[in-house]
VEXNURO-251149 format. One record per residue: z, x, y of N, C-alpha, C in turn; residue in one letter. Coordinates in steps of 0.05 Angstrom, whole numbers, plus 5000, padded with zeros to 4 digits. Layout:
ZXYZXYZXYA ...
***
This chain:
492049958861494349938843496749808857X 497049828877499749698900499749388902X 501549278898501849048906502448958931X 503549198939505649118966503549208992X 504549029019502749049035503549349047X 503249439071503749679086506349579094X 507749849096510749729108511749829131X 511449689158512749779181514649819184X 516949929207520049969209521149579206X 518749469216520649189218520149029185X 518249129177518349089141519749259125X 520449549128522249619110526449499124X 526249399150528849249148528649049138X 526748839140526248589115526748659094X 526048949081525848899044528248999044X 530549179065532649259057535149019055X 533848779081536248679077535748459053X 533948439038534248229017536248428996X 536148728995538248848979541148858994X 541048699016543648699033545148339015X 543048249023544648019013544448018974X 543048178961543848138944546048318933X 546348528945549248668948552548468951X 551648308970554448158971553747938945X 553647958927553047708903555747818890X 556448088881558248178862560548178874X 562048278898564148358910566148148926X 563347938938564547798958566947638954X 566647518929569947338924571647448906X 572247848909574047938898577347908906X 576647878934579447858948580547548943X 579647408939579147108931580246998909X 580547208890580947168862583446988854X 585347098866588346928853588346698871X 586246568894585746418900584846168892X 582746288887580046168872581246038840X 582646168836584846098809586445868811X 588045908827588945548849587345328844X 584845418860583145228873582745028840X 581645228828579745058802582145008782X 584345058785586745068765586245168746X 585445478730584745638713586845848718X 586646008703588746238695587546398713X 588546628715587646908736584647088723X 585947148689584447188675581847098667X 582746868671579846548667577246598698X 579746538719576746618737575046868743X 577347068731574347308728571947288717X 571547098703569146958696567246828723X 568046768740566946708766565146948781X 567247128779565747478780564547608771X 564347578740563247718730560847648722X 560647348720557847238708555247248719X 556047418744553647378758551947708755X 553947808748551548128735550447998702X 551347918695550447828668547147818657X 545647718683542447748689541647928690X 542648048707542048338719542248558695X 543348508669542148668654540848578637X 540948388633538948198617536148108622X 534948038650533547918664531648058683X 532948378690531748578710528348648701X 528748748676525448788671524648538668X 525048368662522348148658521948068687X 523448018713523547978724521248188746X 522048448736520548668745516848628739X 516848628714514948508699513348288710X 514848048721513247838733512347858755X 514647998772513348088794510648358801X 509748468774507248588762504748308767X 506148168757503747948752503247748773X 505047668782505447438792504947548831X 506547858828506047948865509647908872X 509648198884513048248906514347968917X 511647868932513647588952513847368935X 511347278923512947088904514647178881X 516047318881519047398860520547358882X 521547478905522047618918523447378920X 521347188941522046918950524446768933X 523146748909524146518892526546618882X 526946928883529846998871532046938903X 531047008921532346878955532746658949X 531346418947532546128949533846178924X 533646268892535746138871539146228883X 538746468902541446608900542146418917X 541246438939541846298963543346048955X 541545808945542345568937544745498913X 544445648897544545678878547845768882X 548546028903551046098901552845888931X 551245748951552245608966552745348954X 552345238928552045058918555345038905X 556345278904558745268888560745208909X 560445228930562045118959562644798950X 560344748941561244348941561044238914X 562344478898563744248864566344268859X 568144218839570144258843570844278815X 568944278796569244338763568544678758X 570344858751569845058747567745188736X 568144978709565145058697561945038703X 562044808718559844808742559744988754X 562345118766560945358787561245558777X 561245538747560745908736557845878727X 556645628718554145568717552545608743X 552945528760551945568784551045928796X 553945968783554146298791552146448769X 552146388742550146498726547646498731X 546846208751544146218764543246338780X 545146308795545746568828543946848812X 545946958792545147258781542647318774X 541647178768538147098761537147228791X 538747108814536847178834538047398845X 540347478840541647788848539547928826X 539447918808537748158799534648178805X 533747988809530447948824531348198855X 534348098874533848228895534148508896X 536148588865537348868872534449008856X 531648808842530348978840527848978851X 526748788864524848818884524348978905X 526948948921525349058947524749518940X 526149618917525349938915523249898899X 521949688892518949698881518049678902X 517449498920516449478949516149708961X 518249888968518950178981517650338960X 517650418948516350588919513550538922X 512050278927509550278925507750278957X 509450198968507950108993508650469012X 510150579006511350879020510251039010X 509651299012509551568998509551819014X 510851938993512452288996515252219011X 515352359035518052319052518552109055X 516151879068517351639077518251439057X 517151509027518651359010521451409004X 521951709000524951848997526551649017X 525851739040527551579069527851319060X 525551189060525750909048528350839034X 528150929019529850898991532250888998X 532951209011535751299018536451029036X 534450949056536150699072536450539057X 534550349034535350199026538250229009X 539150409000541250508986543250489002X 543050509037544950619049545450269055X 543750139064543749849067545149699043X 544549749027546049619003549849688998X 549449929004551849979001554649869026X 552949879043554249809072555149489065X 553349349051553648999046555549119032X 555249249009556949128995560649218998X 560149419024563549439041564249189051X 562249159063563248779087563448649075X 561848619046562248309026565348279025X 566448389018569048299015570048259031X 570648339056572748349077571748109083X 568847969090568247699096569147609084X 568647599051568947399036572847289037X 573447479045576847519042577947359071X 576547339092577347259122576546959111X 573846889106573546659103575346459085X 574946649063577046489046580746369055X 580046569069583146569082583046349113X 581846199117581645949136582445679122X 583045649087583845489083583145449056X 581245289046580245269020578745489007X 579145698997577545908992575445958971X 574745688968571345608961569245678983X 571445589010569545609032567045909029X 569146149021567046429014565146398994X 564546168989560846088976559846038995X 559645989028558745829043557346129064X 558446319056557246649058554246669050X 553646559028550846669016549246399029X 549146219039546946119061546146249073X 546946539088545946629110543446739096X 543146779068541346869053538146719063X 538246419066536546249076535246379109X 536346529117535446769153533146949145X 533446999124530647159104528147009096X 528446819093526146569082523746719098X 523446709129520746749137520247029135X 521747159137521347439145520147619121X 521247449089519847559068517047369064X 516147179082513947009067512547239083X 513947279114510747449125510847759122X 513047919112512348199099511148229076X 512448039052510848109027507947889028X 507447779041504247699043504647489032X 505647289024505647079030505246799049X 505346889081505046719101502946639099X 501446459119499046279126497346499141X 494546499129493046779130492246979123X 494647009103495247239089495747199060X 493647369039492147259024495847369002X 496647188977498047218960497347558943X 499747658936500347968935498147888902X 497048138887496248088873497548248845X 497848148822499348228806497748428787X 500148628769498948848753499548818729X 497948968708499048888687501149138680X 502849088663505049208653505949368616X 503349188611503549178572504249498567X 502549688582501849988576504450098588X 505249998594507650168616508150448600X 509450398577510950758561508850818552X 506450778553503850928545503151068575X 502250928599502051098626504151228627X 506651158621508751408629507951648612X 507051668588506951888571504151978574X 503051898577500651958587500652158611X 501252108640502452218655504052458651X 505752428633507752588627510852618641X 510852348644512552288658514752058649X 514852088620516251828608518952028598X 519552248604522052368601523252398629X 521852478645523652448675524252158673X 522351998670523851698674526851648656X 525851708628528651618611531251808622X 530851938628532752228648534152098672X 531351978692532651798706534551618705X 534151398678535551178672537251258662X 537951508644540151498634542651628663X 541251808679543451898696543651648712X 542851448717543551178730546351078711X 545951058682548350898678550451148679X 550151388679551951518675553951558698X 552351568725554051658747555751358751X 554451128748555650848757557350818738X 557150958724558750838697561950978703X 561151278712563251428723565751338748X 562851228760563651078789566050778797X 564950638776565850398762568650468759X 568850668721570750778714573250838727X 572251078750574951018773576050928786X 573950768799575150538818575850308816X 574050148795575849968780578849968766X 578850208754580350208732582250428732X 581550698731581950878732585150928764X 582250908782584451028808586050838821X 586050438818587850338810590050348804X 590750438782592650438757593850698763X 593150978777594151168787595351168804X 593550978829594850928856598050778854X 598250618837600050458829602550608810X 602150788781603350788771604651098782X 603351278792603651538798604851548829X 602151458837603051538867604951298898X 605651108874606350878886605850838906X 603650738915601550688938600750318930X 602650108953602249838958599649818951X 599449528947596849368939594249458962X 595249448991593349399013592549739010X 594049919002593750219006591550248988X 591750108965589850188934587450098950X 587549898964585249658969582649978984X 584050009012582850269023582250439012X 583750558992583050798982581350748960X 580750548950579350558936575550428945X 575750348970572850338991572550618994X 574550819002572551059018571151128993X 570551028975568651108960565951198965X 565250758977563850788989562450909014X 565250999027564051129045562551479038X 563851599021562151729015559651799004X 558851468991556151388985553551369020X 555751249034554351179048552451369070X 554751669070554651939079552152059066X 552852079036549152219018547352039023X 547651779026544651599032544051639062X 545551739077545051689111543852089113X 544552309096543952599102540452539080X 540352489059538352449047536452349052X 536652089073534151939097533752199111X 536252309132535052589156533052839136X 534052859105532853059095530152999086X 529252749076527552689059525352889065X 523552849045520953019031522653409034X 525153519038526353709039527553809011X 529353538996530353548977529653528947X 529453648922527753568898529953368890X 529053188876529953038862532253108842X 531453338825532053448805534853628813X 534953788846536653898858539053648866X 538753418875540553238891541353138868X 540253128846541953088821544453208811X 542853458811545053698796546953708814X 546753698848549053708863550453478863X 549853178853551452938855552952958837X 551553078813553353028780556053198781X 554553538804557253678802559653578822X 558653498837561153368859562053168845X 560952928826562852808815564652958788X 563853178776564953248755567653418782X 567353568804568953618817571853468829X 570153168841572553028842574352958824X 573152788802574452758778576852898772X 575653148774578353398762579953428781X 579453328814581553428826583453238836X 581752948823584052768823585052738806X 585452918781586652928759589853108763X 588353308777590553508786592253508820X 591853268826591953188854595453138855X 596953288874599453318890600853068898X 597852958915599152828932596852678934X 597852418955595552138962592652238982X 593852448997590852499013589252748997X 589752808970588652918960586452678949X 587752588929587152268920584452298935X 584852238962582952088987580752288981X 581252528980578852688999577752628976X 578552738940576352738918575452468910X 575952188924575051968930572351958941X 572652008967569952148991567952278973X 568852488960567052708944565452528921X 567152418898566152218890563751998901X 564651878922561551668930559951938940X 559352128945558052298961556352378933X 557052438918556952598887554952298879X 555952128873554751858871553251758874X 552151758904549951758927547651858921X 548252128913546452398917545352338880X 546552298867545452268836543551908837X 544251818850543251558857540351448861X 540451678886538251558903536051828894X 537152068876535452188863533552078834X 535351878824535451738798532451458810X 532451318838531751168836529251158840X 528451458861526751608875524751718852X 525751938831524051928811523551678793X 524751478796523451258781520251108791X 521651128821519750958838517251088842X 517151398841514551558854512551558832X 512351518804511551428783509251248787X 506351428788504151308791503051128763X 504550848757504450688737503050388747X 502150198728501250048739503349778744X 504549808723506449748714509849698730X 509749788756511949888764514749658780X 513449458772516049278784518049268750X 516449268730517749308707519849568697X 518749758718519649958708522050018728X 521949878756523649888763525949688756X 525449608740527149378731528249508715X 527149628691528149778670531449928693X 529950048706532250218731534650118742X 534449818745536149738753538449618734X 536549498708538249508686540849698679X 538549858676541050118681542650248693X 543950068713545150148735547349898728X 545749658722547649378717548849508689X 547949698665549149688648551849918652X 551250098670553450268688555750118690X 555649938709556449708718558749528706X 557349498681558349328667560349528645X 559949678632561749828613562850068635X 563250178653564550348664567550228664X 568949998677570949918675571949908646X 570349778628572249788597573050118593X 570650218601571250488583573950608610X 574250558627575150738643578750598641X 579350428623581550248623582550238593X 580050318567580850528553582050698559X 581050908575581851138566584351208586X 585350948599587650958611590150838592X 589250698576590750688560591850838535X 589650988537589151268505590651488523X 591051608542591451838555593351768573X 593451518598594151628622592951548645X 592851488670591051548689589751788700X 591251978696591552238703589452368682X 590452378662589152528639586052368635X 585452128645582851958645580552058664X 582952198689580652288705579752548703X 580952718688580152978674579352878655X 578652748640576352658614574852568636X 573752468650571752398666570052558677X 571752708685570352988700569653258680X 570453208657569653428645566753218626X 566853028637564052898620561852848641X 563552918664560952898686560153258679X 561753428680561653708679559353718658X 560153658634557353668610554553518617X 554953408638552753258636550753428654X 552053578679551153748699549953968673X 551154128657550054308647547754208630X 548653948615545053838594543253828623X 543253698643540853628670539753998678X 541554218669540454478677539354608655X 540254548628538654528606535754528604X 535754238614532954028602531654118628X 532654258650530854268670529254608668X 531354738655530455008645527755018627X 528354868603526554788579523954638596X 523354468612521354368625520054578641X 521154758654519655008672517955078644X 
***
């Protein structure tokens, strides 16, 4: 049933860092922005189109993509989504028509979503029990780590002069070329990965009995990112600024230790693996985010702010890599599809967490947004102890 070959320590750093570089696809030219606005002579508003276009695939494109890589085999997807990003986003370094390089960037996303969903099909199929959990949690922890540095690179480079130059970041993507021909079996010798079919997929899931933990899965995927999004985009922003009058560079920090508390549940969840249920690292992620939420609602002061920040990516983390883990352990034939479905739903997180979270800063408050947040992470903890009651 596996497509994927066996995975050593020096193959599961191969499959993590293709989710390293496709981590820096979304973030890297955020600092760039009122730059990058200059450069192409467009409005501020206009080049967020530069940013944003490139998840656009990624919810559009993840299952079929998943799907092909069923048929077709891990390295050749794998590969060909590496060179589109690669080329594809270093290509925007040398035009100077905007709309060319939002085209360019739309192509790029094609291959950010091949990367952010290949390599936990890889780990999912080629691992099992603990060493897949571990797996996972690093790749999670690896992803997350890119996507702290994407910016600060993308922001130094840009800052040497023309700040197009921060397209000239995703070449390094091209350092991967060999390393994925000879883990996912593609090299000279080594016979091409062989593909599965997919048609049955929600029939083996139900079959199994396992096509409600999956939809359980996907939905707590958009829900926690969606949460995640919500605040830090939008939400703790607009607080840092309007409440606690905290400078641009202050919001900038306080709104990363997010990640660092993501990066904390993916780094204790690798030491714990095969220890933790799935179903438990859930219920504890959902409640620490319904916890922070509320206590940055009711928060004094700025290092309050901070700590239910921390708690937040930690809360995050832990619903995350529980969400991706029961997707992946799913004895299907089907499974680059289904992790695609997974990742969809993480891009659709993604994508509506900021509207909604800029709503409801406008309907309420900042303040009053993050207590509606947390009392919807709160309900969501009690339906996950519900449906887990009713399944015993």
């Amino acid at each position: 049933m596996a497509s994927s070959p066996p995975l050593g320590t020096g193959g599961l750093l191969t499959v993590t860092a293709l989710s390293a570089v496709g981590a820096t696809g979304y973030g890297t030219l955020a600092p760039a922005m009122a730059e990058l606005a200059a450069a192409y002579q467009v409005s501020e508003p206009a080049v967020g189109l530069l940013q944003g276009v490139i998840a656009v695939p990624g919810i559009a494109l993840t299952v079929a993509l998943g799907g092909l890589s069923d048929r077709l085999g891990r390295g050749r997807v794998a590969l060909g989504c590496l060179l589109l990003f690669t080329v594809a986003g270093t290509a925007c370094a040398l035009v100077d028509s905007f709309g060319t390089a939002v085209a360019l960037r739309a192509v790029q996303g094609i291959g950010f979503a091949g990367l952010l969903t290949i390599p936990p099909t890889v780990i999912g199929e080629a691992l099992t029990g603990a060493a897949r959990q571990r797996g996972l949690a690093v790749n999670t922890f690896v992803l997350t780590a890119a996507s702290t540095v994407g910016p600060v690179a993308g922001g130094a480079v840009a800052s040497l002069g023309d700040p197009r130059r921060a397209f000239w970041l995703y070449a390094l993507g091209a350092l991967l070329v060999p390393g994925t021909i000879r883990v996912l079996g593609l090299g000279p010798g080594r016979p091409a990965t062989r593909g599965e079919r997919s048609a049955r997929l929600v029939a083996d899931l139900r079959r199994a009995g396992a096509l409600r933990t999956v939809v359980g899965a996907l939905t707590l995927t958009t829900v926690v990112i969606g949460l995640m999004t919500a605040a830090t985009a939008a939400m703790l922003p607009l607080a840092l600024d309007r409440v606690f009058d905290v400078p641009l560079a202050g919001r900038g920090l306080l709104v990363g230790l997010s990640n660092v508390g993501s990066l904390a549940a993916s780094a204790a969840l690798a030491v714990l693996a095969g220890r933790t249920a799935d179903r438990q690292a859930a219920q504890v992620g959902l409640g620490l985010c319904a916890t922070a939420l509320l206590l940055t609602a009711a928060a004094p002061a700025v290092w309050v702010v901070a700590v239910a920040v921390v708690l937040l990516g930690v809360g995050v983390g832990c619903a995350y890599n529980a969400s991706v883990h029961a997707v992946s352990r799913q004895p299907v034939d089907g499974r680059g599809m289904l992790i695609g479905a997974w990742s969809a739903s993480s891009r659709l997180g993604q994508a509506t967490g900021p509207a909604v979270g800029a709503v409801l800063v406008g309907l309420v408050g900042p303040m009053a947004a993050f207590g509606v947040g947390g009392v919807a992470a709160a309900v969501a903890v009690v339906v996950l102890a519900v449906v887990g009651r009713r399944r015993r």
